[in-house]
C-alpha positions as CSV (number, residue, x, y, z in Angstrom):
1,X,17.0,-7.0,22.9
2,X,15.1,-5.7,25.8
3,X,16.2,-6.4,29.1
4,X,14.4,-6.4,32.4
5,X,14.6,-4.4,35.4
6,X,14.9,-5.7,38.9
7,X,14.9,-2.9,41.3
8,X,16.3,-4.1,44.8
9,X,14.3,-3.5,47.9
10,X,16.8,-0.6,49.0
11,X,16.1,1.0,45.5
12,X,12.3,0.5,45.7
13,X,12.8,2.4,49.0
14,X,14.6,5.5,47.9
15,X,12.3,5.9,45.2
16,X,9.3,6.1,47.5
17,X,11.1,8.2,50.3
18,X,12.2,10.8,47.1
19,X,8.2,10.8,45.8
20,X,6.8,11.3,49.1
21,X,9.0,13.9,49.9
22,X,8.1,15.5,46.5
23,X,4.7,14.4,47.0
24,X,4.7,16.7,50.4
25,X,6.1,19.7,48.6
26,X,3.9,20.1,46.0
27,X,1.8,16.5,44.2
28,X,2.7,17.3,41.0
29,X,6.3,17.3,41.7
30,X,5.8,13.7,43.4
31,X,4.1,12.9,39.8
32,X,7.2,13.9,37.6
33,X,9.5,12.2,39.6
34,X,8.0,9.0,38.6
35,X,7.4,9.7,35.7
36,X,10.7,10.6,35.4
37,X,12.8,7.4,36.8
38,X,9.9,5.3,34.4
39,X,11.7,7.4,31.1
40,X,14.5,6.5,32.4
41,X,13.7,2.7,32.8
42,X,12.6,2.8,29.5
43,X,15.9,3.8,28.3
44,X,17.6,1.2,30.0
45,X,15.2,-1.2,28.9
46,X,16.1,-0.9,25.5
47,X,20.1,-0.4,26.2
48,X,21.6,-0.3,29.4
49,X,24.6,0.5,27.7
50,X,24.5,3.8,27.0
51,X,26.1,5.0,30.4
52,X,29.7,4.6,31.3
53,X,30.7,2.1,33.9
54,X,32.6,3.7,36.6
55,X,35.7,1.7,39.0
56,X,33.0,-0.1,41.3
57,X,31.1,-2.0,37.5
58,X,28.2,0.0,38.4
59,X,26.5,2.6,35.9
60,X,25.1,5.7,36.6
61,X,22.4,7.7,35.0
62,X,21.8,11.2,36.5
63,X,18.5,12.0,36.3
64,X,17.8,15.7,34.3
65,X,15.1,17.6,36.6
66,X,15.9,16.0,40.3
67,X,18.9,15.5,42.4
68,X,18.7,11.7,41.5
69,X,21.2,9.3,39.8
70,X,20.1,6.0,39.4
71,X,22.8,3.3,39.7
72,X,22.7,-0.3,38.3
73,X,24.5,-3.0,36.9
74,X,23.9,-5.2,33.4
75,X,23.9,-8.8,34.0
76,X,23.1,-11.0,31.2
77,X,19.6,-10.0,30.1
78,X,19.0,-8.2,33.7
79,X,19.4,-4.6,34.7
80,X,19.5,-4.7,38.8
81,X,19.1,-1.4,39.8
82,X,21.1,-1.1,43.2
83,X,20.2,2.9,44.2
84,X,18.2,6.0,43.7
85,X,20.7,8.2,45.4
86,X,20.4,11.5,46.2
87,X,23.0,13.6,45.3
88,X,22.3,16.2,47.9
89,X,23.6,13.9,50.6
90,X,27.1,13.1,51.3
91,X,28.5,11.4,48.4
92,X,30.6,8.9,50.5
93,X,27.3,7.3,51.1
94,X,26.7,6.4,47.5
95,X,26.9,2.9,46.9
């Protein structure tokens, strides 16, 4: 069963803040973040079940190559993908 992804407008946000910051450094590493996160998507796509859930029902998938986990929860045939959070900043931040 694939599932679909609805990336909240806070979400959307932190992705194109963490690109354009990339972006800025060097183009290509603005590039592979995307194409990072969209692997990642995929993944999800096909099971968002893979991760574990932690106390707050929301999963977690660090990301391999940036300081990036993406957080989301599974509802019904829905994958709402609440963050892109940087794990460089302070972690009482994270959602």
């Amino acid at each position: 069963m694939d599932f679909e992804i609805r990336i909240l407008p806070r979400a959307k946000l932190e992705i194109e803040e963490a690109i354009a910051w990339y972006s800025s450094k060097k183009l290509e590493l603005g590039k592979e973040l995307s194409k990072e996160i969209n692997l990642v998507f995929d993944l999800l796509r096909f099971d968002p079940f893979l991760f574990n859930t932690n106390r707050n029902n929301y999963k977690q998938v660090p990301l391999k190559r940036f300081p990036y986990v993406i957080i989301y929860r599974v509802f019904d045939n829905e994958i709402l993908v609440q963050s892109v959070f940087n794990t460089h900043r302070n972690l009482t931040k994270k959602p």
